[in-house]
Steps between C-alpha positions, in 0.01 A plus 500: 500500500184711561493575110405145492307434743266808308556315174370169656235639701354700208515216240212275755175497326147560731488102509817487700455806693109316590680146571735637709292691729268198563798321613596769727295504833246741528623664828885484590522291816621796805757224644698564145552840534859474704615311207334751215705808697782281432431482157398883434846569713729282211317696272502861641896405539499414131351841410757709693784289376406552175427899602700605694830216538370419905311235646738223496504368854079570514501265161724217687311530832145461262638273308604293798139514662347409161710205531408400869109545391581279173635255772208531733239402252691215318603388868233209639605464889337849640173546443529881621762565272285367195259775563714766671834503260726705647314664773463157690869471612382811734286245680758250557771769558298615807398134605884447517569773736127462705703361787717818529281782454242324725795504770647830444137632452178371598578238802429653839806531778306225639408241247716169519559382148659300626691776743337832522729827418496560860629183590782529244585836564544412888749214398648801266512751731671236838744361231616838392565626815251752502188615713182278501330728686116575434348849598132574516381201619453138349344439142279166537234468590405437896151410456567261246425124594820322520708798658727397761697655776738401781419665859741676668604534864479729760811389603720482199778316568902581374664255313923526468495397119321428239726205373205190596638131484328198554697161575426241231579115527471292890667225611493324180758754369858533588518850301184736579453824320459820654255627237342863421127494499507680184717335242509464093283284346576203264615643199693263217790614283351443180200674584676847651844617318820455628564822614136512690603171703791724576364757606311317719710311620710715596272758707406150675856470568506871648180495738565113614203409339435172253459454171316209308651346216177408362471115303763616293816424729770636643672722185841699527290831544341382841900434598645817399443686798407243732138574642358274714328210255198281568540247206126382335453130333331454309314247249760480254770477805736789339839507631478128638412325207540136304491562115163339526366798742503282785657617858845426524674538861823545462440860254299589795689378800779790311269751419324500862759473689639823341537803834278749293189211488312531835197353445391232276071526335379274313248649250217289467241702315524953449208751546567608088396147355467263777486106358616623152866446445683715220749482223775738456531506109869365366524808344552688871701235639818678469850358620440692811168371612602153359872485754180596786256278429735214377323448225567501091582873352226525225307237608117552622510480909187351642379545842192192546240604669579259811829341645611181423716434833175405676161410413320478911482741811751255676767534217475837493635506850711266480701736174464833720710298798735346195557859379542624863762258593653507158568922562704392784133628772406778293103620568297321190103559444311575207316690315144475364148671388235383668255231272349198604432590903545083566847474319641773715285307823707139339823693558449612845383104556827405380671764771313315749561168371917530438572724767654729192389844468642788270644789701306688265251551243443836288119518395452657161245678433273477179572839440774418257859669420705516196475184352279533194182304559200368275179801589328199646771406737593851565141543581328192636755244601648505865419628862524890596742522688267583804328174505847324439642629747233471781451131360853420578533716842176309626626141375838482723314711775190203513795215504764704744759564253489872437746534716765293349441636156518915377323571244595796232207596236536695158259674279457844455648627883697826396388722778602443850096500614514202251763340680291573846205385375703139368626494830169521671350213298782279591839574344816511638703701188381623175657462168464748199549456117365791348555771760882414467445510135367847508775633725781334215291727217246305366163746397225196484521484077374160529754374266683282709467191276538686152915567621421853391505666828551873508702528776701186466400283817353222326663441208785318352622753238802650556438802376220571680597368861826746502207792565462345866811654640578228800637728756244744474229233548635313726541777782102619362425041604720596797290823610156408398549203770605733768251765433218216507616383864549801652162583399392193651712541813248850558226269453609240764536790705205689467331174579693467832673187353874360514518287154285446246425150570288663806228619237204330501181478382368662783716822403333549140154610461329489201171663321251239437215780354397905596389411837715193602854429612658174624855413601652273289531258723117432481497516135756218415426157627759404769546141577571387907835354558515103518136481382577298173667277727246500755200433233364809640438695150232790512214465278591860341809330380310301201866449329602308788151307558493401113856421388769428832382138594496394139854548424795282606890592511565183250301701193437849367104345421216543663326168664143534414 
């Protein structure tokens, strides 16, 4: 073969030899060289194969890069390929694992992305069992603006347990629920694996704490073990269905009236992708989530983005007391992120109006959870969870109906300060999604919509899910909740408290710059009881002034 290759290259006359070098450019581009070593290495392999009878797997691995360069030029979609054969995968090699090696090593302990390392590892450490205690003092930042702290007491007080319940559901319910104040947020079958929603399930069913089903019904996971349930409707009325996705009674009349169901929520909007919707493709609707959501196997399954069982405030209440009366006086409320200020005021009108009020309503924050969101809903569209939940808290308080309705918040409260803080701007329970999530395994991949999770909580492959061992995970679900209330129970104490629900705004301080502090309860607005009633609305409170007489209970609109 080299013989003639010599032949050939000694038979071109000076005219060739001249054309070809004009054709050639003058200086080789740099970005080629990657794909020239590639070259020089087929042919140095050549050479000692020839030689010396070795070299074979150097030719196929040259030979095989040659190739991939070939490709890389010919291709048309990269552009960085085109001028960096071979050498470019490197960059999208690295871009594909950015999101690891920036959280095993560049993120600070403290930087939330969305949960910092310190954050996850004290979810980590509670669920495992093990010590979460810090030496040396704490790591952030105590100067920074934005720092908070609750006071303590010179007279802590001593509390028997650590096991905090609030009652939820009044006269308007013949079954109330003795609920935690810390319980599992709503988390669909179809979004988590079948083994996570057992696992969580079932270290609710061991520390008497609740679990939500999420919008994607009741499934025979969340019955396995029997952990309390708190069943979420939603849009597409899953589990208590018509074919045409319309609510159908009866389905939920069974499905409600069910021991394990304790509370029914009706979802009307979620701090992920509030006002969106969602499809679940066909192609994930297996038999199992189909028999739960009572809907086609195979078939696309389509949340809408609002519910068709009523279109005013005054329906609304009307289908909470339906549902209530239809689960035989269970507590029903709903759920909701915070958007237009005077829909939420047209609801509370309608309260007034029917004499029908939820016995509870969960505020979600903007915050967001699992569900996969578009970056500008994930980013822009919804209330924080702070001014959702001081909106609603302020609302019943100005019209005197806080006390008939508890409120329970989600978004981002892992940490029992977070739950004390939430309690101090007006909650009565918290729920979490994602703390739970990181006690069952989960490492914050960010690949909870691709169903290629690595540790098999939020996907539907078999193969994968049977690495989340359920009763390993369920006692870490089972322990992380202890660990979290006992550590709140030495905060109640240390404040000279007896529950949680005695935290208030007046207990939390809170760095406004270097040389300022104010409690929190000067920070927030705070609205006087009765004084929406009374037409006696502070000018601070613009939201009020602007929006609450130009709403009635008959529309979600607002009367200009």
């Amino acid at each position: 073969m080299f013989k003639r290759i010599k032949n050939k290259v000694t038979n071109w006359s000076p005219t060739q030899i001249k054309t070809m070098a004009a054709q050639m450019p003058k200086e080789f581009p740099p970005r080629y060289i990657a794909l020239a070593c590639c070259g020089f290495l087929v042919l140095l392999s050549l050479f000692t194969i020839i030689g010396f009878g070795v070299g074979w797997l150097t030719l196929l691995i040259g030979l095989v890069l040659c190739a991939v360069g070939y490709y890389d030029l010919t291709q048309t979609k990269h552009a960085v390929l085109r001028n960096y054969p071979v050498i470019g995968h490197l960059r999208y090699m690295l871009e594909y694992i950015r999101p690891e090696m920036r959280q095993y090593f560049v993120e600070s302990d403290k930087e939330a992305a969305p949960f910092s390392r310190a954050q996850r590892s004290l979810v980590y450490q509670r669920a495992k069992g093990e010590s979460d205690k810090q030496p040396f003092g704490t790591q952030l930042d105590v100067k920074a603006p934005g720092f908070e702290w609750i006071n303590h007491s010179m007279q802590p007080s001593v509390l028997a347990t650590h096991d905090f319940r609030i009652t939820i559901g009044d006269e308007q319910c013949q079954q109330p629920y003795s609920a935690s104040i810390f319980n599992i947020s709503a988390l669909s079958f179809g979004a988590l694996s079948a083994n996570a929603i057992l696992a969580l399930n079932k270290g609710a069913q061991q520390g008497g704490f609740a679990h939500d089903t999420g919008e994607g019904s009741i499934s025979h996971h969340h019955r396995v073990h029997g952990g309390d349930l708190i069943w979420e409707i939603g849009s597409g009325y899953f589990g208590c269905r018509n074919n045409d996705g319309t609510f159908n009674e009866s389905e939920f009349a069974d499905n409600a009236k069910l021991p394990q169901v304790k509370m029914i929520e009706i979802k009307l909007s979620q701090g992920a992708k509030p006002g969106h919707g969602g499809v679940l493709p066909g192609a994930k609707v297996t038999a199992e989530i189909a028999t739960a959501r009572g809907v086609p196997e195979g078939v696309d399954c389509i949340s809408p983005a609002s519910h068709s069982a009523f279109r005013t405030p005054v329906e609304m209440m009307q289908f909470i007391d339906k549902l209530r009366k239809l689960s035989g006086g269970k507590p029903t409320g709903f759920k909701l992120c915070i958007g237009h200020a005077w829909e939420w005021f047209a609801m509370v009108k309608a309260m007034l109006q029917t004499g029908i009020t939820p016995d509870f309503i969960v505020v979600d924050g903007a915050e967001g959870g699992t569900g996969a969101a578009p970056l500008e809903f994930a980013d822009h569209v919804g209330s924080p969870l702070q001014e959702g939940l001081l909106l609603v808290h302020n609302t019943l308080k100005g019209v005197r109906l806080r006390d008939k309705i508890k409120i329970g918040c989600a978004g981002k409260v892992i940490s029992a300060f977070d739950i004390a803080r939430m309690m101090a701007l007006g909650a009565d329970w918290c729920n979490s999604g994602r703390g739970f999530m990181f006690a069952v395994g989960c490492i914050q991949s960010q690949s909870c919509h691709t169903g290629t999770c690595p540790t098999g909580v939020t996907t539907q492959d078999p193969h994968r899910q049977l690495a989340l061992v359920v009763p390993d995970k369920a006692q870490r679900v089972y322990q992380y909740h202890e660990a979290t209330l006992e550590a709140l129970k030495e905060m109640v104490q240390a404040a000279g408290l007896q529950h949680p629900q005695d935290i208030t705004a007046y207990h939390i301080s809170q760095r406004v710059n270097d040389s300022e502090v104010r409690l929190l309860a000067n920070v927030v607005p705070r609205v006087k009881t009765g004084s929406l009633l009374d037409d006696n609305i502070d000018e601070d409170h613009k939201v009020y002034k602007n929006y609450w007489h130009k709403v009635n209970a008959d529309s979600f609109a607002l009367h200009l």
